[in-house]
N, C-alpha and C positions, 0 to 999 in steps of 0.2 A: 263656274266649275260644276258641272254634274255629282250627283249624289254617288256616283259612282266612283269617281275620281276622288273624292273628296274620303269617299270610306277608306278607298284603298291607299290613301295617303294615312291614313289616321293605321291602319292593319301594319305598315310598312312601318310606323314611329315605334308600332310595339304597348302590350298594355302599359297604362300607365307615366307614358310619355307625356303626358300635357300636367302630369300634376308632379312630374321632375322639373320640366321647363317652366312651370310656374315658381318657383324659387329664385332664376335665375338673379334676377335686379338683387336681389339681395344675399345672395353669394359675391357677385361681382363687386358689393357695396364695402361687404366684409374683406375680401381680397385687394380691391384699392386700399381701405383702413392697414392692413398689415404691411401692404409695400410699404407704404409711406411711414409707420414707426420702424421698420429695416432699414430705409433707406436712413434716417434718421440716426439711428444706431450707429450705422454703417460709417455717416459722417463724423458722429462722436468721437467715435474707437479711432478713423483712420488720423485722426485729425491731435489729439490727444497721444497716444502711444500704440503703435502697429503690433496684434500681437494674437495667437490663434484664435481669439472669439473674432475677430474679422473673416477668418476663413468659414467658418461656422455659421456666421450671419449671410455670409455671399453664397453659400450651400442653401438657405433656408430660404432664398430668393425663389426658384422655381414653384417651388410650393404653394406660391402666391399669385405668379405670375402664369402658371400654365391655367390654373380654373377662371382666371380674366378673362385670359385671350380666346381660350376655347369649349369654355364650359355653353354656352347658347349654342355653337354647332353638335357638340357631342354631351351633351350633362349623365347622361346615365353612365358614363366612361368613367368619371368620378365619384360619382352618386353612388352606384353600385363597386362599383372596386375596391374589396375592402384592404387591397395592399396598396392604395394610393390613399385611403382613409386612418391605416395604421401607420405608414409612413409620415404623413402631417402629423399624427400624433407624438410621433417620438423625434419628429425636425424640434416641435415647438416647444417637447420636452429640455430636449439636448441646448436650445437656444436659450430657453429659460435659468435651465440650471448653471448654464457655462456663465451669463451675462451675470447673476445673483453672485456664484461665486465669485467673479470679478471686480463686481462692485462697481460696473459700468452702468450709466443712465437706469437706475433704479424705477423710476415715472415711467421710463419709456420701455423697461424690459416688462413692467408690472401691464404698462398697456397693449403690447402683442401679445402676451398672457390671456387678457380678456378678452381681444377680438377676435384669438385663436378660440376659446371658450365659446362664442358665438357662431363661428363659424362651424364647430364641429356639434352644437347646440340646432343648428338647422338643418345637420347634415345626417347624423346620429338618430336613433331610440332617444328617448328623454333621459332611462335611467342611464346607459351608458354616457352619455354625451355630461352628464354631472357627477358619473362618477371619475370621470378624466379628469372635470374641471376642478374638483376636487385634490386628485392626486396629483398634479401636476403644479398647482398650486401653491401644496405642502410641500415640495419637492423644493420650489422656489423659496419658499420659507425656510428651510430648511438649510439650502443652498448659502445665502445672504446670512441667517445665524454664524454657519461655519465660517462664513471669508469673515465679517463681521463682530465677534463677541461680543456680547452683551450691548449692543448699538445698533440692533436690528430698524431700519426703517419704517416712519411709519404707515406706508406702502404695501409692503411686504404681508404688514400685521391684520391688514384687509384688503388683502389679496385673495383669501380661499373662500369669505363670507360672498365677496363679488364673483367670484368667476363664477361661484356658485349660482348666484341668481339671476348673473347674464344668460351662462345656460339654459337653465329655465325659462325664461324669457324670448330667447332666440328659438327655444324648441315650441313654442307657442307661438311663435311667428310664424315657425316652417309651418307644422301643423295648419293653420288657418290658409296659408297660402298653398297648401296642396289640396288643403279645403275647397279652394275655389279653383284651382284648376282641375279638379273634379267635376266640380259642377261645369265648366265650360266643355269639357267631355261630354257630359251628358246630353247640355244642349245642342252640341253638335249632332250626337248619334240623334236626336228625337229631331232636330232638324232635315239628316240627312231621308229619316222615316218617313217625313210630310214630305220630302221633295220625291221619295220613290211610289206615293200614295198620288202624289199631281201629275209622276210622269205614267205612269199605270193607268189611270183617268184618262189622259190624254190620247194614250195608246189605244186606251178601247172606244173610245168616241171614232178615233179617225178609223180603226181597224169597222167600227160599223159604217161608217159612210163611206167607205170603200172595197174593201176586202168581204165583210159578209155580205153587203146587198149583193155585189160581180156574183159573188161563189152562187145565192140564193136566184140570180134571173138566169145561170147558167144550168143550174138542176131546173128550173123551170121549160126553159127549151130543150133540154135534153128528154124531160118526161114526156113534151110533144113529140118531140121526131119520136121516141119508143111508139107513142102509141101509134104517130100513121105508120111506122115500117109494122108493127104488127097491124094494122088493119090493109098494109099491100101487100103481107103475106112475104115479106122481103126476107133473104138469108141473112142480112147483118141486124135482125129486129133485139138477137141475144145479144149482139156488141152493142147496141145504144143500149139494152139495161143493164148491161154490164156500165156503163157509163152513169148511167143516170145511179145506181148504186154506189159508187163512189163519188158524187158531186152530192149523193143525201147524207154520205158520211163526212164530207168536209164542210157540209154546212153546221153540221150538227156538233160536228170537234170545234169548230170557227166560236159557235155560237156559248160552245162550255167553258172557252176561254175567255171569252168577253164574260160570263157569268163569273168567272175566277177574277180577272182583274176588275170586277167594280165591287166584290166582294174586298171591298178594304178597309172595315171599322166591324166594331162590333155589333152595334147599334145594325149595322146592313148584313151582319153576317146569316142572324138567324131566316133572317128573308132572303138571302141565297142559296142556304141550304133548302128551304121549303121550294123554291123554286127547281134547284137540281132535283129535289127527289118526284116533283111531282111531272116536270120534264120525263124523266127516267120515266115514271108509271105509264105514262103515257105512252114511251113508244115499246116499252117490252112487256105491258100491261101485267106487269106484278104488282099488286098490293103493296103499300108502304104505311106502316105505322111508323110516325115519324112526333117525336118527343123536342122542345126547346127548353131549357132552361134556365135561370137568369141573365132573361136577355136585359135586366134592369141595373147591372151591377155595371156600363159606364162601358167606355169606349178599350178595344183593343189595338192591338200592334197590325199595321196592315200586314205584313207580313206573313202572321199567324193566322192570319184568314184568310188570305189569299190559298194557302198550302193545306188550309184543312178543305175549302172548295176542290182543291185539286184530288188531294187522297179520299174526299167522299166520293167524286166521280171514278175513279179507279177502283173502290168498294163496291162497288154498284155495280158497273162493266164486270169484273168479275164474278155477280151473282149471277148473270144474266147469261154471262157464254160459259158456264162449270157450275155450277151449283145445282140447275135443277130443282130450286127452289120454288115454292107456290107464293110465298111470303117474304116479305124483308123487313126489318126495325131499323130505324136510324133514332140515334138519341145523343143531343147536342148536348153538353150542358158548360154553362159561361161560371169562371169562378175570375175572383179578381188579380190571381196572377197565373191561371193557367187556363185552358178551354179543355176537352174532353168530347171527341168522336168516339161512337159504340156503334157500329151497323153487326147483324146478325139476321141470320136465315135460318130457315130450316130445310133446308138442302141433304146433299148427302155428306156433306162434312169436308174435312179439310185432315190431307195426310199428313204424319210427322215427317217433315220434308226440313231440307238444310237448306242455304245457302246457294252453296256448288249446285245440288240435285235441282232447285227453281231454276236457275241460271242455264244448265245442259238440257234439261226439260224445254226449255222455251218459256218460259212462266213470267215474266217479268213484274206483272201487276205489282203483285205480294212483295220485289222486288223495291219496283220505284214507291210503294206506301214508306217501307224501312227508310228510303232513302232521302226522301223529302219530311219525314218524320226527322230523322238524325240532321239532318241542316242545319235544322234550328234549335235544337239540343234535347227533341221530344224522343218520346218510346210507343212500342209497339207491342201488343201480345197478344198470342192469339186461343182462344181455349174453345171450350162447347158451352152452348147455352143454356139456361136451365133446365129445359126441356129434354136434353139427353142427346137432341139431333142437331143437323147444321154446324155453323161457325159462325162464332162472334168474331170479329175485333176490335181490340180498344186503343183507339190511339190516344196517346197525351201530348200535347205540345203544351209550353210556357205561353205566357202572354206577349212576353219580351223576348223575343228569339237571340237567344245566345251562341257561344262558341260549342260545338260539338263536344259532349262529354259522355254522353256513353249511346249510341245510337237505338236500342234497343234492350231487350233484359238483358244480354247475353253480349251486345257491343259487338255486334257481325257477326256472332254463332249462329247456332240454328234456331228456325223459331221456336219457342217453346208450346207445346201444346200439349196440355194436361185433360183429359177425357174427363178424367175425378173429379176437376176440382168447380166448384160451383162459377158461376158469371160474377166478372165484377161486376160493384156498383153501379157503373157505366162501360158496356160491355161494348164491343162494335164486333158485326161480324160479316166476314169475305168467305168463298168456298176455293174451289180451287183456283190459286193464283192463274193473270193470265199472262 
């Protein structure tokens, strides 16, 4: 199964799925224990004298029998339902109290009591799940006094100490056992992270033994024939550089993508970035002061690198076709659970612009930055530098790319840009979106 397959399996269970279906064995363990004192019961009463606590026990059947059979297909069905959660609460009341008043199988009503205790002990909060086992208990107690006087069982009389501490107990189980279906969550997602970081590797290895050299020996003959149709003096000499202009632009996108996909640790990130920026200097010959910092605080999420390589080449490109800048800053900085892009120019700045207005403009850049920013559950903001001119921006991403929570300061408003307000910390800045 692909890392793909495998995530969108895990997106489709819903948060939290693996540490409900980690319970399961012992839900099913408590629900076999309860059929079999019902069934038990069942046989007492019918057997003995026929008489509405039979109907009562035959009602308290499903209760047991439907989280058996279909709790591992569907568990959050009852997990989460708190009216199939209060309904078992008040079957096991009703069966408790009817079977006490009766004075039917005492042992046996006292131990569906207790397994019901455990079962809603694994199911429950701690304090609710004892404070049922507590009231229902007394209830019991309660119950067997009145049918009973003064010859209360001695069952009865440590019945509310026990259900007591089975809950407790039981909820200490659940507890641990969603403990570790957690943790197999986890190891999935950081498994499924290495299998997208091998297949990324993969991709850019063969996309260089194939796709970049083709694309780089085809701008090579293309810049030949330019140059003999312009040495014959030929009418088509502008269509081969029109040509050979677009095979130096796909080699060069070719190439910032392979720079993106082997950008996948941390450890390689800050040598990706040096490389982009110093790529970039080269062919639009702006200056880059370019800043790394703690590239010693240990490996990141490929992901997170992968998409900040992508948003600092889009930072870039933007300075280069709008801005009008003589200068650029780029400044990394690695923290251990976030990273931190700041590029800034000194350009001619950057308009208070929306959303809609980049979008009907043509502008996309400033665009797809928010947008690969937000993927992963980072922010964007864009302000002026200290210097009074140009545009910063600073993007943040997490280390561990998450579920989208708020894309930007504003969460798809506009971008904010404050003339006033000083650079942050770690500033990044773009001019006008492209």
């Amino acid at each position: 199964m692909s890392s793909a397959d495998l995530t969108a399996r895990l997106a489709a269970r819903g948060p939290g799925s693996l540490e409900t279906a980690s319970i399961t064995g012992a839900v099913q363990f408590v629900c076999d224990a309860r059929l079999a004192t019902l069934a038990a019961l069942v046989v007492l009463e019918a057997t003995a004298r026929p008489s509405p606590l039979l109907v009562v026990l035959l009602l308290a059947i499903p209760f047991s029998w439907l989280p058996l059979r279909y709790w591992a297909a569907r568990p959050r069905l009852f997990s989460d339902d708190r009216r199939f959660l209060l309904s078992d609460a008040l079957m096991t009341l009703v069966v408790a109290g009817a079977a006490g008043a009766a004075g039917a199988g005492n042992a046996l009503t006292a131990a569906y009591v207790l397994v019901s205790a455990a079962l809603l002990g694994i199911l429950l909060p701690r304090w609710r799940a004892l404070a049922w086992a507590v009231v229902v208990s007394a209830c019991c107690l309660l119950a067997a006094s009145i049918a009973t006087p003064g010859r209360t069982a001695p069952e009865w009389l440590l019945l509310v100490p026990a259900a007591a501490f089975l809950s407790h107990l039981s909820g200490r189980l659940g507890q641990a056992l969603r403990r570790q279906g957690r943790l197999a969550r986890e190891l999935i997602e950081l498994r499924t992270r290495k299998a997208a970081v091998s297949e990324r590797a993969a991709l850019a290895r063969e996309m260089h033994d194939s796709l970049a050299k083709t694309l780089h020996g085809v701008r090579m003959l293309t810049e030949v024939l330019a140059e003999r149709l312009h040495a014959d003096g030929s009418a088509h000499a502008g269509t081969a550089d029109v040509i050979f202009d677009a095979c130096d632009t796909a080699t060069r996108e070719a190439r910032e993508v392979l720079g993106g996909l082997r950008a996948l640790a941390r450890d390689q990130l800050g040598d990706a970035v040096r490389l982009e920026a110093r790529l970039w200097h080269e062919r639009t010959g702006i200056p880059v002061d370019l800043q790394v910092q703690g590239e010693d605080t240990g490996p990141t999420d490929a992901e997170a690198s992968w998409r900040a390589i992508r948003i600092l080449g889009e930072l870039l490109e933007n300075i280069h076709r709008h801005a009008g800048a003589s200068r650029a800053t780029v400044t990394l900085r690695l923290a251990p659970d976030a990273l931190d892009l700041v590029v800034a120019d000194d350009g001619r700045g950057l308009p208070p612009l929306d959303h809609d207005a980049l979008a009907l403009g043509g502008h996309y850049g400033l665009i797809g930055v928010r947008e690969r920013a937000a993927e992963v559950g980072g922010c964007v903001t864009v302000s002026v530098p200290p210097g009074g001119t140009g545009t910063q921006i600073h993007v943040h991403l997490p280390a561990v790319p998450h579920q989208p929570a708020a894309a930007l300061d504003d969460a798809g408003a506009p971008v904010p840009v404050d003339a006033a307000a000083p650079a942050p910390t770690i500033p990044t800045g773009r001019n006008q979106p492209s």
